[in-house]
DOVEXLUM-531139 format. One record per residue (C-alpha): x, z, y; residue number from 1. Coordinates in Angstrom, 1 decimal, always signed. Example, Ala and Ser with C-alpha at 12.3 -4.5 7.8 and 13.67 -1.06 7.14 Angstrom:
BEGIN
NODE    east      up   north    n
NODE   +12.3    +7.8    -4.5    1
NODE   +13.7    +7.1    -1.1    2
END
This chain:
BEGIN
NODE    east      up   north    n
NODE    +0.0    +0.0    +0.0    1
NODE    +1.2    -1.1    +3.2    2
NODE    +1.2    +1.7    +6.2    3
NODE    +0.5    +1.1    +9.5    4
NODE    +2.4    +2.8   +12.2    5
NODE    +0.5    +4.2   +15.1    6
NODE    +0.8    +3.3   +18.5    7
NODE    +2.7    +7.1   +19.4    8
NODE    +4.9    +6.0   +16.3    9
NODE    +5.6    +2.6   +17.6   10
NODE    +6.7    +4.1   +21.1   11
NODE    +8.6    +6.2   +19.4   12
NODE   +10.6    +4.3   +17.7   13
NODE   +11.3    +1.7   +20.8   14
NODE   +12.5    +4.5   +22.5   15
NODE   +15.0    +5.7   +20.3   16
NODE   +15.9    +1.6   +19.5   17
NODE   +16.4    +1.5   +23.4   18
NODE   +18.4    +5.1   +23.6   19
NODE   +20.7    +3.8   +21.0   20
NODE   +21.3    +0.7   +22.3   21
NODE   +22.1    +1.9   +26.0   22
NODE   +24.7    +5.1   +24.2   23
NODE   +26.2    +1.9   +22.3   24
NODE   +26.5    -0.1   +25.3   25
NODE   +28.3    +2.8   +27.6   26
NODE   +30.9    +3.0   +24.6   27
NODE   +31.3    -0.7   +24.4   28
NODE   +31.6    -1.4   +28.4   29
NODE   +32.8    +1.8   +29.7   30
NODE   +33.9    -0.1   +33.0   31
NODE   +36.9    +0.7   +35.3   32
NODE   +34.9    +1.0   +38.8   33
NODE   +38.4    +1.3   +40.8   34
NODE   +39.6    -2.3   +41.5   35
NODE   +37.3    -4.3   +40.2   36
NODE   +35.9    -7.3   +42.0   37
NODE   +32.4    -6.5   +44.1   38
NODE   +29.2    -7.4   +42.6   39
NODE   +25.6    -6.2   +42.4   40
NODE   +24.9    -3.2   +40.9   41
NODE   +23.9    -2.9   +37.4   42
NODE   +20.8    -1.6   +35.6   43
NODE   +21.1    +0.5   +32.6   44
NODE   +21.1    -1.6   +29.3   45
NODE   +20.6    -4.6   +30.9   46
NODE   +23.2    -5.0   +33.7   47
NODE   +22.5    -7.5   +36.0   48
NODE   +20.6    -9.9   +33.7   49
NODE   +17.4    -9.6   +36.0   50
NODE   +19.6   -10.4   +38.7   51
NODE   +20.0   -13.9   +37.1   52
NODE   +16.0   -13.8   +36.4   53
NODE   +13.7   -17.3   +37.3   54
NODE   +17.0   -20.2   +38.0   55
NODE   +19.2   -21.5   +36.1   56
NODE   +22.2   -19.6   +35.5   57
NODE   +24.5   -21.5   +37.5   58
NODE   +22.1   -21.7   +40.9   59
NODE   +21.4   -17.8   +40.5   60
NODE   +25.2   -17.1   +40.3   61
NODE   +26.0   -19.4   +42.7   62
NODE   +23.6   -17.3   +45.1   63
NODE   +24.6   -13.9   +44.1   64
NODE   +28.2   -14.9   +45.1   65
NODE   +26.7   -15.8   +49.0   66
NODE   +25.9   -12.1   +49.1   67
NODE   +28.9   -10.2   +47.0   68
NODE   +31.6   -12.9   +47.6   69
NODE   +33.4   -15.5   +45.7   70
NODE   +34.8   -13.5   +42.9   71
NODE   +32.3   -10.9   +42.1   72
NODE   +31.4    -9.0   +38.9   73
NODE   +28.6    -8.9   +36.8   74
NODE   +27.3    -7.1   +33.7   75
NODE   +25.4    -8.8   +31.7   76
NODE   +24.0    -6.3   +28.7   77
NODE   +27.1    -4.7   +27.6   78
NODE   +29.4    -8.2   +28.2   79
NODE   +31.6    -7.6   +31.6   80
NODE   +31.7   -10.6   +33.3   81
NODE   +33.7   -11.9   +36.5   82
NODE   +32.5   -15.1   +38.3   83
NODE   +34.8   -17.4   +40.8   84
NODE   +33.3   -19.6   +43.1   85
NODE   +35.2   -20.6   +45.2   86
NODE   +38.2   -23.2   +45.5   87
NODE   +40.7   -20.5   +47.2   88
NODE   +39.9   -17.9   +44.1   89
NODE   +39.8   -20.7   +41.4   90
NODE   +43.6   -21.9   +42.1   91
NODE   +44.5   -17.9   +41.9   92
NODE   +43.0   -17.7   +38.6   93
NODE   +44.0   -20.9   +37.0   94
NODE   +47.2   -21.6   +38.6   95
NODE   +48.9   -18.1   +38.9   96
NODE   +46.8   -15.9   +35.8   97
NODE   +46.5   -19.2   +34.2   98
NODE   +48.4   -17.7   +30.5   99
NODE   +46.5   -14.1   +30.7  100
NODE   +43.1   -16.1   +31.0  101
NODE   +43.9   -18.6   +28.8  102
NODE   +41.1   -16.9   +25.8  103
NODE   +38.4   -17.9   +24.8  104
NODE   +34.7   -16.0   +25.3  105
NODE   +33.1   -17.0   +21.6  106
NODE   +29.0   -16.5   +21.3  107
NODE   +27.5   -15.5   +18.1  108
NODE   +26.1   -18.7   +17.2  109
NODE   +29.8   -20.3   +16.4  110
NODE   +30.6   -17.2   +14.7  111
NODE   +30.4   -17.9   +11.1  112
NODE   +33.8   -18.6    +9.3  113
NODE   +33.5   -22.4   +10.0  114
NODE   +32.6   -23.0   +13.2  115
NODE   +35.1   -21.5   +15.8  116
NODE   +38.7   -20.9   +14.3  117
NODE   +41.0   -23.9   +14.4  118
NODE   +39.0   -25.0   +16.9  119
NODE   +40.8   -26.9   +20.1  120
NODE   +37.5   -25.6   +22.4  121
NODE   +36.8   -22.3   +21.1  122
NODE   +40.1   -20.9   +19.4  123
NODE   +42.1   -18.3   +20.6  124
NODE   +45.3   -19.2   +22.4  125
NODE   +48.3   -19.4   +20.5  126
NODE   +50.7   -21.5   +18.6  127
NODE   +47.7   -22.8   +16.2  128
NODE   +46.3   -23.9   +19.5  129
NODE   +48.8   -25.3   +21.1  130
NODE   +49.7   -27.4   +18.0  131
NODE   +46.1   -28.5   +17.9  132
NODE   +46.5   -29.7   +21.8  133
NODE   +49.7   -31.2   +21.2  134
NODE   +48.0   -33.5   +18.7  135
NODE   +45.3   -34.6   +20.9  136
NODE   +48.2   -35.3   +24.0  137
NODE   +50.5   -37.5   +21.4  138
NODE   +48.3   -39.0   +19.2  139
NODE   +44.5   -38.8   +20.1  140
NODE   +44.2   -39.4   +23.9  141
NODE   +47.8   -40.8   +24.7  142
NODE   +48.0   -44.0   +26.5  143
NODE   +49.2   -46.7   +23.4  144
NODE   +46.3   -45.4   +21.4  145
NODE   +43.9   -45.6   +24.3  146
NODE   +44.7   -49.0   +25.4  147
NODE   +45.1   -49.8   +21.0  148
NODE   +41.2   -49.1   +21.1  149
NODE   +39.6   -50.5   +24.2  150
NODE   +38.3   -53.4   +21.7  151
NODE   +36.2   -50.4   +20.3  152
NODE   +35.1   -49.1   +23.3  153
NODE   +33.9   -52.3   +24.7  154
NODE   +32.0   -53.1   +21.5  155
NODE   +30.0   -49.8   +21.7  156
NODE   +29.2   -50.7   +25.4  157
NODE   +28.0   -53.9   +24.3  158
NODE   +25.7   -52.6   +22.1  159
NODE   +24.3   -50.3   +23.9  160
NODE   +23.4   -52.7   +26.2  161
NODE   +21.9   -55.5   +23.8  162
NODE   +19.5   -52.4   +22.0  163
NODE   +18.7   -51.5   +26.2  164
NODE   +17.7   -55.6   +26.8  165
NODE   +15.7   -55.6   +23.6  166
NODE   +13.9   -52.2   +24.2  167
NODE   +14.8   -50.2   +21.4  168
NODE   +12.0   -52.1   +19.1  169
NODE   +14.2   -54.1   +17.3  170
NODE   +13.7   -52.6   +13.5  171
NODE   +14.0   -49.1   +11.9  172
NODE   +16.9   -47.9   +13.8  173
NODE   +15.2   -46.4   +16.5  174
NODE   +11.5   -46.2   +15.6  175
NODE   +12.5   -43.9   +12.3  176
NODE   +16.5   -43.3   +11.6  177
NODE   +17.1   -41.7   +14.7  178
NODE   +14.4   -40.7   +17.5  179
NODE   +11.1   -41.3   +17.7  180
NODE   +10.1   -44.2   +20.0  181
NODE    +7.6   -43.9   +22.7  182
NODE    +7.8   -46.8   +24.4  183
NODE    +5.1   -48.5   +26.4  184
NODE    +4.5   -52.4   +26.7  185
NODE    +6.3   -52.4   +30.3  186
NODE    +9.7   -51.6   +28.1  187
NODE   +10.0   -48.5   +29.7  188
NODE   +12.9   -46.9   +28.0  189
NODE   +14.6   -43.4   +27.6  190
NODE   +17.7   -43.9   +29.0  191
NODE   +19.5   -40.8   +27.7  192
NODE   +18.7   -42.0   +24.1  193
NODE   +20.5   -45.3   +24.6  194
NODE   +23.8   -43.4   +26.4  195
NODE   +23.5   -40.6   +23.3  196
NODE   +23.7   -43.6   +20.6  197
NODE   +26.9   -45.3   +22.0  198
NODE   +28.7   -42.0   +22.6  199
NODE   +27.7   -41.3   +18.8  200
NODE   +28.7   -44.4   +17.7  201
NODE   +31.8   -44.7   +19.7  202
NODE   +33.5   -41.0   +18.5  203
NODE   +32.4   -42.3   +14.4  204
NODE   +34.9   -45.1   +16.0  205
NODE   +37.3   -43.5   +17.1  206
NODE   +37.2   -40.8   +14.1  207
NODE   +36.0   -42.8   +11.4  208
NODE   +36.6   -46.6   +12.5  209
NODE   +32.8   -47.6   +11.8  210
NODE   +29.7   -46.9   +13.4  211
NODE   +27.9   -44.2   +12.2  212
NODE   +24.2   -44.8   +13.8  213
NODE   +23.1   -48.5   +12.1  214
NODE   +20.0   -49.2    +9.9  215
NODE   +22.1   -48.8    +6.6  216
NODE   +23.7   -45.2    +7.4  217
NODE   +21.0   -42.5    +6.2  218
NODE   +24.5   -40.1    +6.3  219
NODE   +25.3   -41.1    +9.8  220
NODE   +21.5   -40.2   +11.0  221
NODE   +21.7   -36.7    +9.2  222
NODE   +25.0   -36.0   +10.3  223
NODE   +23.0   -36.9   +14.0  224
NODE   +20.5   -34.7   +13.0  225
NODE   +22.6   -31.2   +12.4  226
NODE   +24.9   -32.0   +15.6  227
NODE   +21.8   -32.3   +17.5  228
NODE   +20.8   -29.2   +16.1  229
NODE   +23.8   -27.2   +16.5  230
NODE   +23.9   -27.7   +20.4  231
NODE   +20.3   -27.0   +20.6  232
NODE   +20.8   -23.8   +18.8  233
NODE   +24.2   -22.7   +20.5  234
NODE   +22.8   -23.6   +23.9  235
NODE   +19.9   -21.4   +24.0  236
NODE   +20.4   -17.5   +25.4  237
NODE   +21.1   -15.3   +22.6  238
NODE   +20.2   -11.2   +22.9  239
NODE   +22.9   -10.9   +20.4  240
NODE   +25.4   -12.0   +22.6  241
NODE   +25.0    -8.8   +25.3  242
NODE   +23.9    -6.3   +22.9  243
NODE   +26.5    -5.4   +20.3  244
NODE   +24.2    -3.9   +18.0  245
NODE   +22.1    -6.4   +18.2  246
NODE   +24.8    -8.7   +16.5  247
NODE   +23.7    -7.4   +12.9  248
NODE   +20.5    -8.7   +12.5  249
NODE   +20.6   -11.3   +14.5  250
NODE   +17.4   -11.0   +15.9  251
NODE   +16.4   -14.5   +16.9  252
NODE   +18.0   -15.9   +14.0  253
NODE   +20.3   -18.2   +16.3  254
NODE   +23.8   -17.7   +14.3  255
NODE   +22.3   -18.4   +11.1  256
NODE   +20.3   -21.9   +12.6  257
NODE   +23.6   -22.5   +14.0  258
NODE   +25.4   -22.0   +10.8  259
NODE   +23.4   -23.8    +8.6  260
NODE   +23.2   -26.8   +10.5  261
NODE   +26.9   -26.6   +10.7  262
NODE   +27.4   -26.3    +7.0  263
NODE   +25.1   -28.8    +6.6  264
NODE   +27.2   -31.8    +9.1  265
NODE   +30.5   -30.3    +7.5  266
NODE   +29.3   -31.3    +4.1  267
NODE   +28.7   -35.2    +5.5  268
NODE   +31.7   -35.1    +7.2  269
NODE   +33.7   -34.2    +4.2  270
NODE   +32.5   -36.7    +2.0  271
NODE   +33.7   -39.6    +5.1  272
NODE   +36.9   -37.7    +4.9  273
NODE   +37.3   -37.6    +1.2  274
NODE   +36.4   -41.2    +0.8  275
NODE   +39.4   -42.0    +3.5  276
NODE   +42.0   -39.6    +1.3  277
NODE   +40.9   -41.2    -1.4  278
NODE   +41.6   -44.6    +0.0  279
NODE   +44.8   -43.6    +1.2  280
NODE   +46.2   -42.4    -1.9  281
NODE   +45.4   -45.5    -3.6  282
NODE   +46.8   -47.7    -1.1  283
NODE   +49.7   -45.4    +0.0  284
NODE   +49.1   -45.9    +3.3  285
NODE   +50.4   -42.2    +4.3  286
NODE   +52.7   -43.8    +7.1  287
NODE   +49.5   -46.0    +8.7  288
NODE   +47.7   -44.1   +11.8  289
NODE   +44.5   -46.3   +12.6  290
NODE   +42.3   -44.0   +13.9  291
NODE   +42.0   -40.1   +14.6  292
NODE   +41.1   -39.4   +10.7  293
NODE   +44.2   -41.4    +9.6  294
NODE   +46.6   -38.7   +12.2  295
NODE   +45.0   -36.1   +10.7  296
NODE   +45.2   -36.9    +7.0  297
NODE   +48.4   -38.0    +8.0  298
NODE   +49.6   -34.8    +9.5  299
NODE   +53.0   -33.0    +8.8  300
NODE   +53.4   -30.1   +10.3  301
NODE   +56.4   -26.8   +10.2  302
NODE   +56.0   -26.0    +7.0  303
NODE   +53.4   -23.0    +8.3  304
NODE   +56.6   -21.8   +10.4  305
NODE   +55.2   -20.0   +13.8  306
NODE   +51.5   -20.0   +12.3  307
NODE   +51.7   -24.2   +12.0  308
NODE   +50.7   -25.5    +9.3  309
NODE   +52.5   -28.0    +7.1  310
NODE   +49.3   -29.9    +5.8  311
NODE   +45.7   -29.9    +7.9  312
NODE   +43.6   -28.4    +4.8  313
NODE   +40.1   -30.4    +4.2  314
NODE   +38.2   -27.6    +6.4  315
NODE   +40.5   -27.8    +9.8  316
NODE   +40.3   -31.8    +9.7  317
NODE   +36.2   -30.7    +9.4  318
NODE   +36.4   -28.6   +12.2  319
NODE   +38.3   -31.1   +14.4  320
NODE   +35.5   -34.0   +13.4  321
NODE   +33.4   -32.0   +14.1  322
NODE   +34.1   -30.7   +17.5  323
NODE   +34.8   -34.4   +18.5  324
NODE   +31.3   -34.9   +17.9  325
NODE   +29.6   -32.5   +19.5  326
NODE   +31.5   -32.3   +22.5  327
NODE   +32.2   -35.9   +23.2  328
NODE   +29.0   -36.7   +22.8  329
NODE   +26.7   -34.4   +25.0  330
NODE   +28.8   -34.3   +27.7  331
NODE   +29.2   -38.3   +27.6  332
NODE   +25.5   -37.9   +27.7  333
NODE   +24.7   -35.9   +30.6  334
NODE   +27.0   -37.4   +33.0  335
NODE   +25.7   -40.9   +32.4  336
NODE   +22.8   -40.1   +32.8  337
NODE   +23.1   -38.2   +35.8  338
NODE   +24.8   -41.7   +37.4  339
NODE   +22.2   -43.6   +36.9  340
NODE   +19.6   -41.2   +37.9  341
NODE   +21.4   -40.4   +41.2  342
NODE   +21.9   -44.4   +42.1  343
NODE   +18.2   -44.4   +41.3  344
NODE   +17.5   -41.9   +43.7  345
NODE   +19.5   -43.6   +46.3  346
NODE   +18.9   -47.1   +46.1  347
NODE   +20.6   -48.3   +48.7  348
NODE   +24.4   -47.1   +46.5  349
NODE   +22.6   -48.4   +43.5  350
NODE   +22.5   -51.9   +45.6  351
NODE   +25.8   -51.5   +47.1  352
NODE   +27.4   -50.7   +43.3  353
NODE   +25.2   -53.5   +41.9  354
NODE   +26.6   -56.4   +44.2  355
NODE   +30.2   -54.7   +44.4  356
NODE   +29.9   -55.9   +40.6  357
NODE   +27.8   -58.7   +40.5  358
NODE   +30.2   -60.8   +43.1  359
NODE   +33.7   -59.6   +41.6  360
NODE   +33.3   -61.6   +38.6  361
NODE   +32.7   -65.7   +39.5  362
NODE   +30.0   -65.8   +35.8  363
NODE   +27.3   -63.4   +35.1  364
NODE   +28.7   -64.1   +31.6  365
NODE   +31.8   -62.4   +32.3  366
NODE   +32.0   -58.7   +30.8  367
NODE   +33.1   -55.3   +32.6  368
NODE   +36.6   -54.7   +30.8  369
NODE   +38.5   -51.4   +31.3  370
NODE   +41.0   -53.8   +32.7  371
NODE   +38.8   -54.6   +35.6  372
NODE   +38.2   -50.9   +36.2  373
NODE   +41.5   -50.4   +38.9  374
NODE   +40.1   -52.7   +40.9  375
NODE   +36.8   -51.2   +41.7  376
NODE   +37.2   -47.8   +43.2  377
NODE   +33.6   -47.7   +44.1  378
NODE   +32.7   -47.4   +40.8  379
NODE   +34.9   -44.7   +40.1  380
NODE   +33.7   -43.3   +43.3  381
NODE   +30.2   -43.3   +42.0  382
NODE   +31.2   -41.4   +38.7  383
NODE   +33.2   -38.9   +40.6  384
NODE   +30.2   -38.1   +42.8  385
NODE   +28.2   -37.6   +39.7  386
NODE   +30.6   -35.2   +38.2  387
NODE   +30.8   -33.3   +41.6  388
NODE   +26.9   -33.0   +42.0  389
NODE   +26.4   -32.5   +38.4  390
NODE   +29.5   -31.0   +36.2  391
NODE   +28.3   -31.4   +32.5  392
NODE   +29.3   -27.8   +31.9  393
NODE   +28.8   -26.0   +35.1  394
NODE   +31.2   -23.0   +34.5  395
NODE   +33.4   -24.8   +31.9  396
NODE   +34.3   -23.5   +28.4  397
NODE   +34.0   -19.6   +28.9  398
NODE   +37.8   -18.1   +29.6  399
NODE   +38.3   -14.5   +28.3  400
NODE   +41.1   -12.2   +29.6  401
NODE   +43.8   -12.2   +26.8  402
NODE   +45.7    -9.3   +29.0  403
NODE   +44.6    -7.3   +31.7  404
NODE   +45.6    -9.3   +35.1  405
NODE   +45.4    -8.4   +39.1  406
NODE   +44.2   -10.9   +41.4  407
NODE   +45.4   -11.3   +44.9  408
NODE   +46.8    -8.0   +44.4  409
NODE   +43.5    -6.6   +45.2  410
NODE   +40.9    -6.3   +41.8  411
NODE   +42.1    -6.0   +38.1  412
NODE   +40.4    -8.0   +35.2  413
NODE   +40.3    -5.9   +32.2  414
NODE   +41.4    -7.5   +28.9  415
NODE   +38.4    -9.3   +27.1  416
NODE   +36.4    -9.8   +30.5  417
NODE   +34.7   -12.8   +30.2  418
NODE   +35.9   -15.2   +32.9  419
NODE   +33.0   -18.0   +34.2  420
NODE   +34.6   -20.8   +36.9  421
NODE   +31.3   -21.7   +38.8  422
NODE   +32.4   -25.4   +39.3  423
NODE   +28.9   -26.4   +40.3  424
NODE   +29.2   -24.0   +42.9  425
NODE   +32.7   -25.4   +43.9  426
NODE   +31.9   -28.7   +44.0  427
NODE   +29.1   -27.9   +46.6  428
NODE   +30.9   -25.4   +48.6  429
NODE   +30.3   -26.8   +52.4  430
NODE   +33.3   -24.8   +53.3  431
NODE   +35.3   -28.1   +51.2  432
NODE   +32.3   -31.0   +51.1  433
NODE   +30.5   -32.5   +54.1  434
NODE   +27.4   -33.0   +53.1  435
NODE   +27.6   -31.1   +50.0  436
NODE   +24.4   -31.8   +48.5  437
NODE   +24.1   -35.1   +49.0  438
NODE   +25.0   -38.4   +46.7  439
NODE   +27.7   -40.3   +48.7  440
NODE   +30.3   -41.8   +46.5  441
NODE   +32.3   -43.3   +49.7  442
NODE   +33.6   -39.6   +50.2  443
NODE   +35.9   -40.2   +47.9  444
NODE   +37.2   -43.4   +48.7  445
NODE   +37.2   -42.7   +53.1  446
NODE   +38.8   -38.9   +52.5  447
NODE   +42.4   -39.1   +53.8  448
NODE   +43.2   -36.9   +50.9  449
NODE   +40.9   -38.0   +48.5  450
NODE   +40.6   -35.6   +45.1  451
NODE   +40.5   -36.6   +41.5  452
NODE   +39.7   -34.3   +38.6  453
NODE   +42.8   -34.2   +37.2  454
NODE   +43.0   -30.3   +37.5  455
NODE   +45.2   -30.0   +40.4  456
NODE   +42.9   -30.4   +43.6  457
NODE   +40.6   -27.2   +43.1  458
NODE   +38.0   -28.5   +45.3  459
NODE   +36.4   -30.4   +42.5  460
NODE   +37.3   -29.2   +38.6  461
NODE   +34.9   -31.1   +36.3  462
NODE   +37.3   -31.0   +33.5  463
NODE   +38.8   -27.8   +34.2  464
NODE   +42.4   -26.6   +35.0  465
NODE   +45.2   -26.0   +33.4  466
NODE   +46.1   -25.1   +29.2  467
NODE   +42.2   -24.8   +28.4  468
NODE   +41.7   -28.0   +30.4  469
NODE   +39.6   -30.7   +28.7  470
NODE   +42.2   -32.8   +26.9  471
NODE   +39.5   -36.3   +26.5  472
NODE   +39.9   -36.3   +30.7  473
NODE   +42.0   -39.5   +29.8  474
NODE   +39.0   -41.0   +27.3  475
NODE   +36.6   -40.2   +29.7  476
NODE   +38.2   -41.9   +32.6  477
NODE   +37.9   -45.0   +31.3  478
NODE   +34.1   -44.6   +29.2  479
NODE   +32.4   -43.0   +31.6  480
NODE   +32.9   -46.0   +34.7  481
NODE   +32.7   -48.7   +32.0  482
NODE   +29.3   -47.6   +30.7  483
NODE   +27.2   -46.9   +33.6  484
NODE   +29.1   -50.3   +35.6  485
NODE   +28.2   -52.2   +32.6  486
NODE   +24.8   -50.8   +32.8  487
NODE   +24.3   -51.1   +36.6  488
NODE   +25.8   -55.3   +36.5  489
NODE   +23.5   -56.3   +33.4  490
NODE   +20.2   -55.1   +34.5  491
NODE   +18.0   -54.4   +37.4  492
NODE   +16.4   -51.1   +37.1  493
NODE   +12.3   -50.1   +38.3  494
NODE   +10.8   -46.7   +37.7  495
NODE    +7.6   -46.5   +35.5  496
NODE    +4.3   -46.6   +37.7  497
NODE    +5.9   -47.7   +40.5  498
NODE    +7.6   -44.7   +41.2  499
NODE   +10.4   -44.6   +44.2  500
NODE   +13.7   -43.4   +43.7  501
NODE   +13.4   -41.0   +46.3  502
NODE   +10.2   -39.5   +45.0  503
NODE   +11.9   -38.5   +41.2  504
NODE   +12.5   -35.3   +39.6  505
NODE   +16.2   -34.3   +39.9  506
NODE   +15.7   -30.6   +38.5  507
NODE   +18.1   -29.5   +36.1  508
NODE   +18.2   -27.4   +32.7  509
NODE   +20.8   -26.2   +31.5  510
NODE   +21.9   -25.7   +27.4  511
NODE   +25.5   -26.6   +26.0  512
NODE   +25.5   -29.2   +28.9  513
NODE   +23.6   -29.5   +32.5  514
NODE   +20.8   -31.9   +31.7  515
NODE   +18.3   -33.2   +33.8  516
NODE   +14.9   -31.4   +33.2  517
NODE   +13.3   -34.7   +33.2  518
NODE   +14.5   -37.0   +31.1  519
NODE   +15.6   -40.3   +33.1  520
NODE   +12.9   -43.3   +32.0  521
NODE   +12.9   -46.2   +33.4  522
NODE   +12.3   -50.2   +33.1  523
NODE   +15.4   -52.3   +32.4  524
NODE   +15.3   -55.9   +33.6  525
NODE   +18.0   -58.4   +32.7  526
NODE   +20.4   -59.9   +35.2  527
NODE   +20.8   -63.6   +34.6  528
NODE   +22.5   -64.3   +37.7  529
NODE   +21.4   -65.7   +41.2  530
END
């Protein structure tokens, strides 16, 4: 027989739940008041959560640092937290403290033996690390093997674009392998969808030398599947993740989605890698690097001297697939879609862009090649304004203090604060941007002392700074511009129901990456010239 507890029961026991969890968070956070950075003051339990209460995180933060200043503290449950936003703070912290902040803040939902070590964006610094990110500076994003590949690159663009022209209603591929169509008779199409597929297909490319999205590859559309699922999972907020003894039980069952879906992509990724290894042994072909499987099967390391190991086993090659996946892809994603949205909410760059590109190249037949990309700096202009106005991850990969550190010679960061570089907030600081929230490529081609992103102007850090900067920077230099141009030259582009640009919704949510809140739809209509 089942009992039924009474209402006095039921308040009992929250309170005691709620008495234990506040004792367990004051021995988990007891926090060092002298010399810490200013911030709001904290509630019991919760901290400053409330604070961040109604916006997205990186707007609330952002506005919290207007009244408590530019390097300000927060608790957040029992996780200590210390927020830069500003440029003059950010070059402090990843210039100067750079080594003592160089850890990583890991959320339960990677925790689960596969997920997080040997991981180049979520491991812990050290010489596993830094062998990992020597790899990816000598072999994966290196300039030979970039420029090797461009043939790949540009075949994923052209696809993209012919599945665009033809609405997404040519056969199974997009009606039932991979997303469910809902497209009306005006071709109206989901543009997101189309910039998700070639930055899917272009990492099984680069990792796997074959596309992995096509009507024939039921593996590559589950593999799809659990990625997709593993960044909608991680992405969400996670009680587990503030409350330590929450972390047991996991209430909202977010690590073990996580996990399974993990396990689950592993498992499809292993059987690509074993049927390479297999391949490779039969053709000895040890000393042949074609793509980024082929360096890591090929891998020979020091003999596990200094914590490197001689051999990458079948799970760290996992890992590393893995990662390139769901990394490369969402952010990819977001900031392509976030280009085309903002020319579409300014039409008068989108027309500007559109006959930049249409009158640099004498045939309408002639393709956008990465070789054509130095000599259109408005393009790159236009990507750089969309990475300013809308950093695919607004306060980076979390940093953790490895050590405590002292900043300005003012505040201390304990070790194991969590360490969250606003760059959203950076990149619309009107103390550095005229204009700040406003879409006006030119900025960055009339500036005097125009910045890039490659992490040493810290006006504008889309890719970060310093050892835990993004290592693809050099990958996504040349994708990103070649996509959207490509995009931009081959079609005209009308909002559904006659919608104006000016009237859309540019609201933002916020998961793994900063996505719009609506996705971007909208009516492609072939160029075929004047």
């Amino acid at each position: 027989m089942i009992k039924l507890l009474t209402m006095h029961e039921l308040i009992g026991i929250f309170a005691s739940i709620t008495l234990l969890i506040y004792v367990a968070c004051l021995f988990h956070t007891k926090r060092r008041r002298v010399n810490l950075p200013p911030g709001p003051n904290p509630w019991p339990v919760i901290g400053n959560m409330f604070q961040l209460a109604g916006l997205p995180p990186h707007h609330s933060l952002t506005n919290l640092s207007r009244r408590h200043g530019p390097i300000m503290t927060l608790r957040l449950g029992s996780m200590l937290t210390v927020v830069i936003s500003s440029s003059e703070v950010a070059r402090e912290i990843l210039k100067k403290h750079d080594a003592a902040l160089a850890g990583r803040k890991i959320y339960e939902a990677m925790k689960g033996g596969k997920s997080s070590d040997g991981s180049l964006i979520t491991a812990q610094y050290g010489p596993y690390w830094r062998m990992l990110r020597r790899l990816c500076t000598t072999q994966f994003f290196v300039t030979r093997r970039l420029d090797a590949m461009s043939d790949v690159r540009s075949r994923c663009v052209d696809q993209m674009l012919r599945f665009v022209e033809e609405g997404g209603q040519n056969g199974t591929l997009w009606n039932t392998v991979v997303f469910t169509a809902r497209y009306s008779c005006t071709k109206t199409i989901d543009v997101g969808r189309y910039f998700f597929l070639m930055a899917f297909n272009l990492i099984g490319n680069l990792m796997f030398s074959r596309d992995l999205l096509d009507p024939d590859s039921k593996r590559g559309s589950e593999f799809l599947y659990h990625t997709g699922k593993v960044m909608e999972f991680a992405g969400k907020p996670n009680v587990a993740d503030f409350f330590p003894l929450l972390r047991f039980i996991d209430p909202q069952g977010i690590r073990r989605k996580t996990q399974f879906h993990v396990e689950r992509a592993f498992e499809i990724a292993g059987e690509f890698i074993k049927e390479r290894a297999e391949v490779r042994e039969r053709e000895r072909s040890d000393e042949k690097t074609k793509d980024y499987l082929d360096v890591l099967l090929g891998f020979r390391g020091g003999d596990g001297v200094d914590e490197e190991p001689a051999r990458f086993s079948a799970r760290d090659i996992n890992v590393t697939v893995f990662e390139m996946f769901t990394a490369g892809t969402d952010t990819t994603t977001s900031t392509l879609e976030w280009a085309l949205a903002e020319l579409l909410h300014n039409p008068r760059t989108l027309t500007k862009l559109q006959n930049l590109l249409r009158t640099y190249f004498k045939s309408p037949n002639q393709k956008l090649q990465e070789e054509h990309l130095p000599n259109l700096p408005y393009l790159s202009a236009v990507i750089m304004e969309t990475l300013r106005l809308h950093p695919p991850l607004p306060f980076l990969v979390p940093h953790k203090a490895m050590s405590t550190c002292h900043i300005f010679d003012k505040y201390t960061i304990p070790k194991e604060t969590q360490v969250l570089v606003n760059v959203w907030a950076i990149g619309r600081d009107p103390a550095t941007w005229v204009d700040p929230n406003m879409f006006k490529p030119e900025r960055f081609i009339t500036d005097p002392n125009p910045r890039d992103f490659k992490g040493q102007d810290y006006e504008f850090l889309p890719f970060g700074s310093g050892r835990r900067m993004c290592p693809a920077l050099p990958l996504a230099s040349r994708v990103l511009p070649l996509a959207i141009g490509s995009m931009v030259r081959s079609f005209d582009w009308a909002l559904a129901d006659g919608l104006k640009g000016e009237e859309m919704d540019m609201g933002e949510k916020i998961g793994i990456t900063l996505k719009k809140a609506v996705p971007l739809e909208a009516i492609p209509i072939p160029y075929r010239g004047d």
